[in-house]
N, C-alpha and C positions, 0 to 999 in steps of 0.2 A: 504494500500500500504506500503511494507518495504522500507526503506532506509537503501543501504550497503555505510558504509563507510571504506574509504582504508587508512589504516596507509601508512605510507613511508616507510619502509619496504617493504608494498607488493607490491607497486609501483614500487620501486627498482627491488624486483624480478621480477617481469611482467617483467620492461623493459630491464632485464638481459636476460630473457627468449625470447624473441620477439627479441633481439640482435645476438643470438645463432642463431637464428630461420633462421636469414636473412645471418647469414655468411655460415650456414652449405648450406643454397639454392646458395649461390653463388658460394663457392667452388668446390661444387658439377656438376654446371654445368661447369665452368673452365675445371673440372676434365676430364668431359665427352669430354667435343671436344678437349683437351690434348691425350686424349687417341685414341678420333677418327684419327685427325691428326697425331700422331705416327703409328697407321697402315696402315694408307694411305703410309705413306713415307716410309714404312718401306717395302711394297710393290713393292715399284716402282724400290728399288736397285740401285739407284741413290746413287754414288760415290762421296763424301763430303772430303774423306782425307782417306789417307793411312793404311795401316793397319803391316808393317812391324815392329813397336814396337822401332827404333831406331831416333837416335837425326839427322831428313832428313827433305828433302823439297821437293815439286818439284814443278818448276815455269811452268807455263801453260801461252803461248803465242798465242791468239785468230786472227786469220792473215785472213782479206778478204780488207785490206787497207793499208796503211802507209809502201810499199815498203821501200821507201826511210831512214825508220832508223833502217832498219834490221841490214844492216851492221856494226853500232856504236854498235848497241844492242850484234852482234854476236864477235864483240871487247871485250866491258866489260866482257861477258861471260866465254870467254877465260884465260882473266887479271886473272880470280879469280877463275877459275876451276870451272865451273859450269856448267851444263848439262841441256837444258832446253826443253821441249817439248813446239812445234810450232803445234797449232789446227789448218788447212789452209782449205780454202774452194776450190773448185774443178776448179773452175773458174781463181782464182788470182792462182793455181800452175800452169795452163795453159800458163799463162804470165811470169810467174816467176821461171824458169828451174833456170836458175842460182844460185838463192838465193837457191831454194831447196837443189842444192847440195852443196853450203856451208857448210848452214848449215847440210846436212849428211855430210858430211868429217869432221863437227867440234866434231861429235859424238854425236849432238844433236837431239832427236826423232819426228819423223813428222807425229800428228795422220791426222783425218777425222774433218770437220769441216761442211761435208754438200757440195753441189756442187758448191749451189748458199746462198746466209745470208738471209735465208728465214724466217719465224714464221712458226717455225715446230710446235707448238701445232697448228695451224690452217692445217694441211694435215695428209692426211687418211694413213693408215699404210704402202698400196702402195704406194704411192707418198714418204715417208719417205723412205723408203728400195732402193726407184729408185735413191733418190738425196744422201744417201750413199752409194751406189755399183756406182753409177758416179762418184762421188770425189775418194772413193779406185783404180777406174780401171787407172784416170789419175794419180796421186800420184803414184803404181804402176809402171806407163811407166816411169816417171822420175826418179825416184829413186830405183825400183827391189824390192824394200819391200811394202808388204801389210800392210794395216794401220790397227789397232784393240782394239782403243779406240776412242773414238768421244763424243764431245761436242760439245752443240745446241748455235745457234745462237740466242743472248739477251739472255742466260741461261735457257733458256724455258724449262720447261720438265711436261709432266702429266704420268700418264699410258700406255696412248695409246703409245706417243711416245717412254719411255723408254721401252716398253712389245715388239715395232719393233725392236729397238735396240739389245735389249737381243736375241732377235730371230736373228739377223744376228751373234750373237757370238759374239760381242764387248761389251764392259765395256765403262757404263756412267757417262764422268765426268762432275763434278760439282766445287765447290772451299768452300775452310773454310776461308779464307783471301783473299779481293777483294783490288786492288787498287783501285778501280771505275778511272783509270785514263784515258777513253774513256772522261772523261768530262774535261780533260787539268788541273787539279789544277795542284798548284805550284810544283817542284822538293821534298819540306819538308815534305809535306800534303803526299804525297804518300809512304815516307817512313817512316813517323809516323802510317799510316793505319797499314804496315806489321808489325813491329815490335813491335806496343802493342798486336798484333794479333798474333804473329807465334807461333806456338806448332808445335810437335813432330807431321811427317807425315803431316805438314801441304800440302793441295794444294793453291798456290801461282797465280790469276788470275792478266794479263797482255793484254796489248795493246803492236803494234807499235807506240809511242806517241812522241813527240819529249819532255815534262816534264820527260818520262817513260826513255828516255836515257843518262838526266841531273842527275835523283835518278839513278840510276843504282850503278854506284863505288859507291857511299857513302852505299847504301842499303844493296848490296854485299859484303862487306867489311864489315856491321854490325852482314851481317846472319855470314859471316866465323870465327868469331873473337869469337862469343857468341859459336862456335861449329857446327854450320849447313854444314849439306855437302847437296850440291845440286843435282839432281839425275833427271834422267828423269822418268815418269810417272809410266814406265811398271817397276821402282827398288822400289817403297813406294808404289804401287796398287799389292799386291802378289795376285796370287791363290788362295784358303783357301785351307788348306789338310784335 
């Protein structure tokens, strides 16, 4: 019977080798579902932020509740020159003519938000198409313009739902900077989110919240100062030529 013995040297290598071994298998598989995930999403045309190339924003306001602090919100707006698109669900424009054409008179854009604040990944492509042409036809009556972007209720999107989308001719937005202020943090908390967060073309995701109308001037006042012009949806989402 031989006996091998191993200097430390080859030890060393072995265990350099067996090191290599285990990083290139892990990277590797990183690599693969990085890539699987990128053409998943890359699919789907889900609108994350702007593509107009200039120093813009545009705040996205998610509306199936919180009437009550439209108006403060559509103050601040004003205060600071800023142009905001309101996502409204089909339901709450039915009750809320008023605020609708405020806000159009204030020159602020009112997409599609769905009829009712449903979990659209859970409904078949009919049922998605029906609770958008619901919400367009009422929005429509109140205000004469057709709506031609829309955003899912709880940010929900897979295939199915953005491939109905796309099929009714609208553009799916999404956001690259969340308040999360749906969960009330402080007035701080919310404009510390935006402002370690804003880039060029950023989409700017909002609540009616009563903290969302305390951050407001101070927020506003931060984007204007550093150069942001605020802009509704359809001026940082172009066409492609």
């Amino acid at each position: 019977m031989k006996i091998y013995f191993l200097t430390k040297k080859k030890v060393y290598s072995s265990f350099v080798l067996i090191l290599l071994l285990a990083v290139f298998i892990v990277f590797g598989y990183i690599n693969l579902n990085t890539t699987t995930f990128t053409a998943t999403t890359g699919t789907t045309e889900a609108i994350f932020q702007g593509n107009s190339g200039e120093k813009v924003v545009a705040i996205t306001v998610n509306v199936d509740w919180g009437e009550e602090f439209i108006p403060d919100m559509l103050k601040n707006f004003k205060s600071y020159d800023a142009k905001a698109t309101f996502f409204v669900t089909g339901k709450w424009a039915e009750k809320n003519e008023d605020l609708l054409k405020e806000m159009q008179k204030d020159g602020h854009s009112i997409q599609n938000h769905g009829y009712k604040h449903l979990h659209f990944n859970n409904l078949g492509s009919d049922e998605i198409k029906s609770e958008i042409k619901k919400a367009e036809d009422i929005i429509y009556d109140k205000t004469g313009e057709k709506t031609t972007f829309f955003a899912s209720p709880y940010g929900e999107y897979n295939q199915r739902l953005v491939s109905a989308v796309t099929e009714m001719e609208y553009k799916f937005i999404m956001w690259s900077v969340d308040t999360i202020d749906w969960q009330k943090p402080n007035p701080e908390t919310i404009i510390k989110r935006v402002m370690n967060k804003v880039h060029n073309d950023a989409i700017i995701l909002m609540h009616p919240t009563d903290p969302t109308v305390k951050a407001l001037p101070n927020l506003l006042k931060q984007l204007k100062d550093q150069g942001y012009k605020m802009m509704t949806i359809d001026k940082i989402v172009l066409d492609e030529k």
